[in-house]
C-alpha positions as CSV (number, residue, x, y, z in Angstrom):
1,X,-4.5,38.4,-45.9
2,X,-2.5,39.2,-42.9
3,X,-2.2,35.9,-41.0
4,X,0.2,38.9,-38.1
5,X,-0.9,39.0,-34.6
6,X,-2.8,42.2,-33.7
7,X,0.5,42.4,-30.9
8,X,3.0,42.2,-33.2
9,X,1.0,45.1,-36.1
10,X,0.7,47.1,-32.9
11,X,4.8,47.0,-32.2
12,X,5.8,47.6,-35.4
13,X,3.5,50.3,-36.2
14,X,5.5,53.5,-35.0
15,X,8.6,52.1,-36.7
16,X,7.0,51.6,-39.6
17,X,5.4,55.0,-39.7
18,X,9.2,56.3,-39.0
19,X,10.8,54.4,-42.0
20,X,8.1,55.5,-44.7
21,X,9.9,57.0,-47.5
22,X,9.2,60.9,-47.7
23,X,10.0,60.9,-51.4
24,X,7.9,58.0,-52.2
25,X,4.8,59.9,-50.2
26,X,5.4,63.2,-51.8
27,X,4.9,61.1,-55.4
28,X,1.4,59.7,-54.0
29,X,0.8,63.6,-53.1
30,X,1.6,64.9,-56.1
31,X,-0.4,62.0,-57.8
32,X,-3.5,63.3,-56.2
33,X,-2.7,67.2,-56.4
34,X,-5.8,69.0,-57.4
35,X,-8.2,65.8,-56.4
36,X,-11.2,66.9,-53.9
37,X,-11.5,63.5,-53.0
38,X,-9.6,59.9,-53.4
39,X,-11.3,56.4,-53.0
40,X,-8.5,53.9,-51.7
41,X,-8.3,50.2,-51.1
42,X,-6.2,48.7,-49.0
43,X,-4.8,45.0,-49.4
44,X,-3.9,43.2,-46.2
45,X,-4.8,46.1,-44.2
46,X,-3.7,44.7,-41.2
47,X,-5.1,47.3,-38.5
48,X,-5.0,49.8,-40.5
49,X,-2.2,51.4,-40.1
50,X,-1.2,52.0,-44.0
51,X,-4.3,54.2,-43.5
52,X,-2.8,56.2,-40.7
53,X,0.8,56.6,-42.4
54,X,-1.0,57.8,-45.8
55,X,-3.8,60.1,-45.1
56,X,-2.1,62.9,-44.6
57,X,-0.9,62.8,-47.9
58,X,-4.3,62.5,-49.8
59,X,-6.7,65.0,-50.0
60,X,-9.1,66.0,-47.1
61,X,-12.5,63.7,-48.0
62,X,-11.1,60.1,-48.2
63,X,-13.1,56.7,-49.1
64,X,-11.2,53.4,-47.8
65,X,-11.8,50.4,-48.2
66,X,-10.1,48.0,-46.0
67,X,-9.4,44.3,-47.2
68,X,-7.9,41.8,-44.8
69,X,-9.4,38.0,-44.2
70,X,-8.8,38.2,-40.4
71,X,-12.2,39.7,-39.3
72,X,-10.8,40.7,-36.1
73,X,-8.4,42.5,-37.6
74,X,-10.7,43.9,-39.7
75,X,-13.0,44.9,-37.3
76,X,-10.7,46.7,-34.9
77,X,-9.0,48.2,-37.9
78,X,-12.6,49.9,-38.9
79,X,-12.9,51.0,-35.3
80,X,-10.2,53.1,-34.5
81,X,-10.0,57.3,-34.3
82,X,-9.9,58.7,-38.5
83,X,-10.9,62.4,-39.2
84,X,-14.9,63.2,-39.9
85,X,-14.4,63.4,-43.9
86,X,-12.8,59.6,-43.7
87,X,-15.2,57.1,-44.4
88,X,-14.0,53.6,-44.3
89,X,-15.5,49.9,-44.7
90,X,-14.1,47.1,-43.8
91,X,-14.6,44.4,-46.5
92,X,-13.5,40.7,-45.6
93,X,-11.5,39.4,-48.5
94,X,-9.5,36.0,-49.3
95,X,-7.1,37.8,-51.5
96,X,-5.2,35.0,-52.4
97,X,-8.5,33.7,-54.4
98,X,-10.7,36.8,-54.7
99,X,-7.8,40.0,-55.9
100,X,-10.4,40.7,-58.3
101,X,-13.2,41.2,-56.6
102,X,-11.2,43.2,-54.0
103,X,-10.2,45.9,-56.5
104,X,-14.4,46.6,-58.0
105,X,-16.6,49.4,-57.6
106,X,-15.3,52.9,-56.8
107,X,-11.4,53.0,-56.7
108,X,-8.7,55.5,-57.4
109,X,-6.1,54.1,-55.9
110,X,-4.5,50.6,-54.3
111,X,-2.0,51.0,-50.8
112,X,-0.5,48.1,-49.5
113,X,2.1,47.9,-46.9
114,X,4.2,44.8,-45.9
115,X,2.9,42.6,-48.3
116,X,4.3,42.5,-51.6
117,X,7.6,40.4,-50.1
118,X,4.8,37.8,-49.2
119,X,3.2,36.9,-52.2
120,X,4.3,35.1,-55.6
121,X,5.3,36.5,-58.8
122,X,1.7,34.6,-60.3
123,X,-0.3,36.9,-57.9
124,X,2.1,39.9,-58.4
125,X,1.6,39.4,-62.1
126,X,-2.4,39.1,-61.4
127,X,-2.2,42.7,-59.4
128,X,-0.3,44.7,-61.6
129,X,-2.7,43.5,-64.5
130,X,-5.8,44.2,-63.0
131,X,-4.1,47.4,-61.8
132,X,-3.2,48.6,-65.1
133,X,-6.6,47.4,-66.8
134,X,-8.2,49.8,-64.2
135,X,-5.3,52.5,-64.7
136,X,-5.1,52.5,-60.9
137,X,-2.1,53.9,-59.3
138,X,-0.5,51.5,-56.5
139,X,1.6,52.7,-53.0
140,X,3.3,49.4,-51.5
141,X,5.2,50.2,-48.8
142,X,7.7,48.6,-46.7
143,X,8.1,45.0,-48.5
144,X,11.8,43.1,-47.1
145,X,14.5,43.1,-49.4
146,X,16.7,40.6,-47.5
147,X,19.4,43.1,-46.1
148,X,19.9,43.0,-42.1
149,X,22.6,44.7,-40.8
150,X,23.1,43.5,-36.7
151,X,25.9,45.0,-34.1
152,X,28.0,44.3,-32.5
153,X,28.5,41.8,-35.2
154,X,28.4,38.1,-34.4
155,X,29.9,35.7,-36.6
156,X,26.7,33.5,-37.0
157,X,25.0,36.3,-38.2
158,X,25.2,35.5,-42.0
159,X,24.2,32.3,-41.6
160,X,20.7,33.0,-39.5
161,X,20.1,35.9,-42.4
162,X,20.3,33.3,-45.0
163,X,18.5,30.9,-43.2
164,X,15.8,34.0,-43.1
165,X,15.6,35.1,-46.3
166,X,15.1,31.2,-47.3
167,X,12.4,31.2,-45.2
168,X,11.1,34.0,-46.7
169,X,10.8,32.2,-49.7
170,X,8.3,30.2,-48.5
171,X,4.6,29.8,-49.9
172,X,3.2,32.6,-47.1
173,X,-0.6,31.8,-48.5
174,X,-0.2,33.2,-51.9
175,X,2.3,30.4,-53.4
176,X,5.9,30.6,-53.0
177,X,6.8,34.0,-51.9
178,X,9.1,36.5,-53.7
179,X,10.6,37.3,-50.3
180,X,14.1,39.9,-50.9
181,X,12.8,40.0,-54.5
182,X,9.5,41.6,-54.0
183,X,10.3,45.4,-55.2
184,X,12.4,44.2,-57.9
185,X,9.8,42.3,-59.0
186,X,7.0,44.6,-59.2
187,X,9.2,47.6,-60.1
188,X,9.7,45.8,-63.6
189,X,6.2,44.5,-64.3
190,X,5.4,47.7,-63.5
191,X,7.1,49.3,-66.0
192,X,6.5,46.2,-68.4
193,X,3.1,47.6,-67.8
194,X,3.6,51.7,-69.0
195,X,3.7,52.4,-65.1
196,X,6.4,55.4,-63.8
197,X,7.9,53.5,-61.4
198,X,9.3,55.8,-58.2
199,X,11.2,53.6,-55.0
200,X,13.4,54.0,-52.1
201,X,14.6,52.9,-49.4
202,X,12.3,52.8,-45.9
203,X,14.9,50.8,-43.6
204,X,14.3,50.1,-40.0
205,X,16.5,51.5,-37.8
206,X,16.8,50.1,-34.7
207,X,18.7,51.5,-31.7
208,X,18.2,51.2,-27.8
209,X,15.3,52.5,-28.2
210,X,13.1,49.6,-29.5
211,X,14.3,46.4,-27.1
212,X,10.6,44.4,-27.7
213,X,10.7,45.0,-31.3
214,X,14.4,43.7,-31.2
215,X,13.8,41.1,-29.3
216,X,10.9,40.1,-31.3
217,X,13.2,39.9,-34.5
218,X,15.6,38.0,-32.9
219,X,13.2,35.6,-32.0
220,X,11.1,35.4,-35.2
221,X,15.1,34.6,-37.3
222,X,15.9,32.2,-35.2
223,X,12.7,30.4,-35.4
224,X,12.6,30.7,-39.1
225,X,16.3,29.5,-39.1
226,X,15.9,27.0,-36.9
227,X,13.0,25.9,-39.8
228,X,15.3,25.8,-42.7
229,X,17.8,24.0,-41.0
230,X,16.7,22.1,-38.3
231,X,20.6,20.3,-37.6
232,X,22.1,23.7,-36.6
233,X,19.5,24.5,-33.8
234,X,21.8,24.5,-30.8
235,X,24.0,26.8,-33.0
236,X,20.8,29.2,-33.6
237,X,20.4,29.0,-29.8
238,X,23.3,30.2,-28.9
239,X,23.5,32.8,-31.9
240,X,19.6,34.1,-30.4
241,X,20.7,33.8,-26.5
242,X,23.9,35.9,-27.4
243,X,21.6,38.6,-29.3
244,X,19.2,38.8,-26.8
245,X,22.1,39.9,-24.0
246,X,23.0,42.9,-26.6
247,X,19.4,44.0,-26.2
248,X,19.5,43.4,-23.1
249,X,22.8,45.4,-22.5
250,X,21.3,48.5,-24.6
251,X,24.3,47.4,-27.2
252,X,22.1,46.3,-29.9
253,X,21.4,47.9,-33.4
254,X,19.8,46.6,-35.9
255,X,18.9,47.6,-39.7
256,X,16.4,45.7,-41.6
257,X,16.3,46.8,-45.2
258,X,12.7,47.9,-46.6
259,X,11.6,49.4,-49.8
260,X,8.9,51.8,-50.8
261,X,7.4,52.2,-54.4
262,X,4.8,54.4,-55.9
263,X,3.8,53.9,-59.4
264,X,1.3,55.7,-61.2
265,X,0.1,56.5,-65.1
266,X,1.4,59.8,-66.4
């Protein structure tokens, strides 16, 4: 259930592919050391891109299937470039209402990526326990954990992070979201349910380099702020219109916190 523009998925991609926790990969590696072959779904695939940043680390033949409920998504995700000995099908999914059914038939393993911070702690508890019933092993990468570090620092920014991280809060399609919480979250249900649990950090690091997706993020807080308190707009204005000149002035770094996890049976 991705409900992200195909623009935005496409931005992000590269950054995301940068921030992926090498330790947390090298667990999923050594999870499927001595494996000929791995069937994998993924949740919320998106365009696919968990698919790109993991199949290096899985052995050569590779069965995805790729879950989403936006069929264009979907469909452009089933379409792009893979190596010969990957077969994937795209599989249309509500997953808010059909999890279940999502994680049937053939499967070795569940990825995920920028999705756990959106859903509630109800369907978080309905994924590890079908998870564990199957003895599956789960990769859910890059989930918000509510840290954003901005410079040069502004003295709104606090205040607009806040505002975000309420918003992320939010029911995102699944209920109310865990937002900042996700990892925490599933890292103890996890382990509630016999899991090992391995996570790390997978920050964005934003420099110079990456004005749109910057400009993007400033945009997207402000409009969230602006959402959660809709009397301090002209202050969130001003805050977004002074941000926006440190892009634009190659001043602007930004750091938004991310966390990895792998957890598998031993």
């Amino acid at each position: 259930m991705s409900g992200f523009s195909s623009t935005w998925l496409t931005l992000r991609e590269p950054y995301d592919r940068r921030a992926r926790n090498g330790a947390v990969l090298e667990a999923v590696r050594g999870w499927a050391a001595g494996r000929s072959s791995v069937a994998v779904v993924d949740l919320a695939c998106g365009l696919g891109s968990t698919l790109r940043g993991v199949t290096e680390s899985l052995p050569r033949r590779q069965s995805w299937r790729l879950t989403d409920n936006d069929l264009s998504l979907l469909a452009r995700a089933a379409d792009l470039a893979r190596p010969p000995d990957l077969t994937v099908t795209a599989v249309p999914v509500d997953l808010a209402h059909d999890l279940e059914a999502a994680l049937d038939g053939p499967v070795e393993l569940i990825t995920t990526s920028a999705l756990l911070d959106l859903v509630s702690h109800e369907w978080l508890d309905r994924l590890v326990t079908e998870a564990a019933a199957r003895r599956l092993p789960i990769y859910a990468a890059l989930s918000y954990d509510g840290l954003a570090t901005l410079e040069p620092a502004d003295p709104f920014d606090a205040a607009v992070i806040d505002a975000v991280n309420q918003h992320q809060r939010r029911d995102k399609g699944f209920g109310p979201a865990l937002g900042p919480d996700a990892t925490d979250a599933a890292a103890a249900m996890l382990d509630r349910a016999g899991y090992h649990v391995d996570r790390e950090r997978s920050d964005w690091r934003l420099g110079v380099e990456s004005p749109h997706l910057q400009r993007e993020l400033i945009e997207g807080w402000a409009r969230a702020a602006g959402e959660i308190d809709p009397s301090k707009r002209a202050a969130i204005e001003r805050w977004r219109e002074r941000r926006i000149a440190h892009v634009n002035n190659q001043r602007s770094r930004i750091i938004v916190g991310h966390e990895d996890l792998a957890a598998w049976f031993d």
